[in-house]
N, C-alpha and C positions, 0 to 999 in steps of 0.2 A: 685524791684527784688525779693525782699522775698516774697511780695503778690504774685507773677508770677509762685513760684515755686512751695508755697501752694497749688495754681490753678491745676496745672499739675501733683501735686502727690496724689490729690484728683481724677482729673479726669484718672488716669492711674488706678488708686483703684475702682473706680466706673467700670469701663471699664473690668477689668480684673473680677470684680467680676459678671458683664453680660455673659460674655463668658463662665466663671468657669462652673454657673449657666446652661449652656445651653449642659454642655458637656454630650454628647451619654454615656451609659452605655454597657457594654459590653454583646455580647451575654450570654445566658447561653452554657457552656461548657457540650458535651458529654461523659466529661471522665469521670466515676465513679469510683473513688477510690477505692470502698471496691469489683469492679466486680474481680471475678475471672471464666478463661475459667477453663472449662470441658476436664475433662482427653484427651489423645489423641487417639483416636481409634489404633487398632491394627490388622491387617489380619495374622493371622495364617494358613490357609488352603482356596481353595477355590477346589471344586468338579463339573462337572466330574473331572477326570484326563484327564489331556489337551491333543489333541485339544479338544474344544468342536465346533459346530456349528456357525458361524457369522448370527446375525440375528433370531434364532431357537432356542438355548437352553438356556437351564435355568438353569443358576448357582448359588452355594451355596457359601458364603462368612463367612466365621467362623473367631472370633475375638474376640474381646471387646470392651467394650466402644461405641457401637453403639446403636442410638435411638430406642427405641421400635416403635417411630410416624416414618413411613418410609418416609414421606413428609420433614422430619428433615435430612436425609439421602440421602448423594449424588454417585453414586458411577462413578469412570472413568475407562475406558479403553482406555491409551494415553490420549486424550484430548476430547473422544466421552463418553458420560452421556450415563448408560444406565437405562432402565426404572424396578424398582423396586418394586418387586409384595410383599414383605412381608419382615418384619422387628424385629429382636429381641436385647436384648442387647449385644446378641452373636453372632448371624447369619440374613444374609443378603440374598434372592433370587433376582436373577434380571435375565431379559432379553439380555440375551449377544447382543451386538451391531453387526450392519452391519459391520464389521472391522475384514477384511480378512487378519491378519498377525502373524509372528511367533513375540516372546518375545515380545508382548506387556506390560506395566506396568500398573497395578492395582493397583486404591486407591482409599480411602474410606474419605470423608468428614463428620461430624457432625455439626451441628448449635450449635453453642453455645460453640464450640472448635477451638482455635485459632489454632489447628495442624494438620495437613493431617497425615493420617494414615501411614506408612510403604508403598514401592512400592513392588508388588507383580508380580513377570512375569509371564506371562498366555500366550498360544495359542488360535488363534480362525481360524480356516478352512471354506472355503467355504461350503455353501452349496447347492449352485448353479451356476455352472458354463458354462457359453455359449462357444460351442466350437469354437477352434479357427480357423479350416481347413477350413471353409463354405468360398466361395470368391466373393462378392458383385455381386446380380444379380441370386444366386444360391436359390434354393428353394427344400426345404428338405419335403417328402411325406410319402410314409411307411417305416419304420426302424424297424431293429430286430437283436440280436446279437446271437454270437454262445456259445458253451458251455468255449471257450477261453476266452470269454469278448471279441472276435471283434465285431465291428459295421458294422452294413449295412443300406446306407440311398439310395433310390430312389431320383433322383433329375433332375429337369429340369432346365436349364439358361436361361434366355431371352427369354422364351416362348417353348424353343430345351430341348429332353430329354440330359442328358450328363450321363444316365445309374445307373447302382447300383455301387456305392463306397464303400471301404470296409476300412477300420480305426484301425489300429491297437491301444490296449492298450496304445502303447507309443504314440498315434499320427499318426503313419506314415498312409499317404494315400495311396492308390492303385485303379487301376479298377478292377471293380469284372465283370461286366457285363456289355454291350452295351444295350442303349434300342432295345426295340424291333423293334416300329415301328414310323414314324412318328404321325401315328393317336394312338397310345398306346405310349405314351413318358414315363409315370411314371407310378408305382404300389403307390396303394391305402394302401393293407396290404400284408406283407411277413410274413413268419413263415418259418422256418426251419421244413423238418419232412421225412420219411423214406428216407433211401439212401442217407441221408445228403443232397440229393436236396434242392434249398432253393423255396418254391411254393409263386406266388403271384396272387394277384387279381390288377382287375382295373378298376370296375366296370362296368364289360361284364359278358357276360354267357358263360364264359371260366375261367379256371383258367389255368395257366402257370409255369414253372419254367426251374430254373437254373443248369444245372452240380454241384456237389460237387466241389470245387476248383476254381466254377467261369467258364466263355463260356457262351455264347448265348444261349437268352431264348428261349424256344420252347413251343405251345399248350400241354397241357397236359388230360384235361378233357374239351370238348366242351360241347354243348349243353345241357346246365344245367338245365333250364326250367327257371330258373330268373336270375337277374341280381347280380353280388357277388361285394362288395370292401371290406371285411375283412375277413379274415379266419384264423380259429386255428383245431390241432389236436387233437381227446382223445386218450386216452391209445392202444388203438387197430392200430392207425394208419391212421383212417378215419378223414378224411378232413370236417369238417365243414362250411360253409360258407353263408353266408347273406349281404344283402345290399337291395338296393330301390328298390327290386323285385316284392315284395309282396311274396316273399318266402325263407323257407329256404332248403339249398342243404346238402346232403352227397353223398361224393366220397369216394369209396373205391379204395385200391391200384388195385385190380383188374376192376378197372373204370366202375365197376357199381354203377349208378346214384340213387341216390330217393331226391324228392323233398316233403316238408312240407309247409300248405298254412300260411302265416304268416302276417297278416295285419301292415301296415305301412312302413316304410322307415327306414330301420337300417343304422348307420356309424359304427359300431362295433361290432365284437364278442372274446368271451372268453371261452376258456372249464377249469371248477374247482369245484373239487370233486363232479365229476359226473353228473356234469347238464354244459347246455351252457347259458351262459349270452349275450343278445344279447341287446345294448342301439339303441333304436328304436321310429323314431317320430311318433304319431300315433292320428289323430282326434286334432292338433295341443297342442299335451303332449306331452312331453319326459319322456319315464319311462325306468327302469333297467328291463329286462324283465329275468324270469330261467325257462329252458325247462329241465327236466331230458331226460339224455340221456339213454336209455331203447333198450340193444341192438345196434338195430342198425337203431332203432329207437326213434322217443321225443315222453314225456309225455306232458301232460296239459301243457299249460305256465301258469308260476303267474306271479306279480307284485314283484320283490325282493327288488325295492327302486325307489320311486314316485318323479323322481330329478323333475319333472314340477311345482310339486306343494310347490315344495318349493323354485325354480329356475326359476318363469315363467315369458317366454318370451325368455328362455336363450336353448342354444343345448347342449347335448350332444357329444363330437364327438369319444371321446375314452376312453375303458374301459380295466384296469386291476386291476388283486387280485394281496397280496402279501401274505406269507406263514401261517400266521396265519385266511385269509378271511377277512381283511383287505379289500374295493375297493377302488381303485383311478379313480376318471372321469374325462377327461377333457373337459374344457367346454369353451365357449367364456365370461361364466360371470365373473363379478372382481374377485373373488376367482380365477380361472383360473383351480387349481384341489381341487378338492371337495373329501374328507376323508369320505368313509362310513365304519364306523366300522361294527364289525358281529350283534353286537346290534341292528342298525340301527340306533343308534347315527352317526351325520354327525357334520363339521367343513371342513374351508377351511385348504388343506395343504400349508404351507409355506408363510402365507399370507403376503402380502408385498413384497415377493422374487421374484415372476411371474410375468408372464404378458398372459390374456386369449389365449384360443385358441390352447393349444395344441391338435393334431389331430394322435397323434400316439402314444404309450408308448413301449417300449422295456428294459425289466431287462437286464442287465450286469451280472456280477461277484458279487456275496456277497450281501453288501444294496448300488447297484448302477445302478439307473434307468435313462432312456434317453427320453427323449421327442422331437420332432420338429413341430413345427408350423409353419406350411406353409400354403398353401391356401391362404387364403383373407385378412390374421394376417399380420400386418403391426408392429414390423418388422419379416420377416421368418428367424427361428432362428432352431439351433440345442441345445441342452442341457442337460447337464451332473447331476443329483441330487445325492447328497449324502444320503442316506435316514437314516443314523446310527444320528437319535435324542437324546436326552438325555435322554427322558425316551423309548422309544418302538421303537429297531432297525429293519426297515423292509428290509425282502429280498424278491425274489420272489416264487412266487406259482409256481410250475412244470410246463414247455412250454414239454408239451407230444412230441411233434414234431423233441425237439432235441435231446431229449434219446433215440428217437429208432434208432436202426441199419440198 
């Protein structure tokens, strides 16, 4: 019995000590002792003064405690990151997010700071907005608005014109006008201009218009010598217009005609400060074309901006200024509108916010421009821009046509 127990308390010692021998050591531990986090950021201001832009502007974020490496630096709007162009240890720029709402909450993250900064509440406004009256099936063509801020869209449904529409500020819709005809269903371009008539093209050698107040369209100048889909007025009152004619027209209110030879295919025209802008495909280029307007007569055309050759392959289809000579074109390339400054510095406007192919432009009230894409755009849309950016609020260039009497 004693030798048995020897046996068994040697072999439980031997045993125990195989086991002991074989036990795992523990990971190393992540926690450092001696770490300490980094102050907690702090936002004290951020600028514009709210709203700013969703998507477009570029806000300043004033604080402390923030990374100089902006790569270190996070910042939120609710739960949407937005992307940050420059960083100090006081102030922050970013990219205000897609995130169209009021009281949003703003905060500021640092690497190497266990604390989110302070919630800051911020607005952020649309800056594009599709409108919401268009009813599936509808397709929006020339648009123009009056010196009220109403809207007027030409549209056809399911292949049928359904006339010119007229949109009040608040929304509300109305008829303005029946089309004309079966084989003329929609206008190409309107402008408002003497007599408050509203005149349109549609790319005939006529142009047309509407009573003040809305009524059925009537011929107004026939036999133009080319074909018109866009027109605008200068100062004097004279009716401008171009399209696939190979020419360009003036109408006078006393309906005397003259035509100018104009080689290529124009979608658009514009009158501003004193010359006409006419975007025109020409020898398979699209360029910005300026004719001075002399009288009652055009000078030379130039070349005022080479969108082909920096755009090729892509059209043109609509052109406006905004008050400083500012162009907007719109076009079916990914940019959608294309920013030419008076420099002739260019950049896409709004990039990210569009989608190609706007075919009309019409200013509103103040910095509020309208675009519709219709045609061949998939989807045909109406649309509302905000054009008040955070640095350079655009309004429009004078539509000569709705100030006169």
């Amino acid at each position: 019995m004693r030798h048995s127990a020897r046996t068994l308390s040697l072999a439980t010692a031997v045993l125990f000590g195989t086991f002991s021998g074989c036990t795992k050591k523990p990971d190393p531990s992540l926690y450092d002792p001696n770490w300490q986090s980094l102050p907690a950021p702090t936002i004290t201001s951020i600028s514009p003064p709210k709203p700013a832009l969703a998507g477009v502007s570029t806000v300043t974020i004033t604080g402390t405690n923030f990374s100089p490496a902006k790569a270190n630096d996070v910042v939120y709007f609710d739960a949407t990151s937005a992307a940050i162009l420059t960083a100090s240890a006081t102030q922050i720029t970013a990219r205000a997010p897609n995130v169209v709402k009021d009281s949003i909450l703003v905060t500021v993250a640092v690497l190497g700071s266990q604390y989110f900064s302070n919630y800051f509440a911020y607005n952020l406004a649309a800056a594009v907005v599709t409108f919401p009256l268009l009813v599936p099936g509808e397709v929006p063509y020339g648009i123009e608005c009056d010196t009220s801020g109403n809207l007027y869209v030409s549209m056809i449904s399911g292949g049928t014109g359904v006339g010119v529409k007229k949109i009040t500020p608040d929304g509300t819709r109305a008829d303005f006008s029946p089309q004309f005809s079966s084989a003329v269903n929609h206008w190409t371009g309107m402008k408002f201009g003497p007599g408050h008539f509203l005149y349109a093209a549609a790319g005939r050698n006529i142009v047309f218009r509407m009573p003040a107040g809305g009524g059925a369209s009537a011929v107004w100048a026939s036999a133009l010598g080319g074909t018109v889909s866009d027109i605008d007025f200068d100062q004097q009152g004279n009716l401008w217009g171009a399209g696939p004619g190979g020419v360009i027209v003036e109408v006078k209110q006393d309906l005397t005609k003259k035509s100018f030879p104009f080689a290529g295919t124009a979608s658009s025209a514009r009158v501003f400060g004193g010359n006409l802008y006419v975007a025109a495909h020409r020898d398979s280029l699209v360029k910005i074309w300026s004719l001075p307007i002399i009288g009652d007569s055009l000078g030379a055309e130039q070349v005022y901006f080479d969108f082909g050759s920096h755009y090729s392959g892509y059209d043109a289809f609509a052109i406006t200024f905004a008050s400083d000579g500012s162009l907007f074109v719109g076009t079916n390339a990914p940019a959608a509108i294309v920013l030419v400054h008076p420099d002739q510095t260019f950049e896409p406007y709004y990039p990210g916010l569009l989608l190609p192919q706007p075919i009309a432009f019409a200013w509103g009230k103040g910095t509020t421009m309208y675009l519709s894409r219709g045609g061949s755009a998939n989807p045909t849309i109406l649309q509302k821009l905000n054009m008040q950016t955070s640095s350079t609020p655009y309004a429009s260039a004078p539509y000569y046509g709705r100030l006169l009497p």
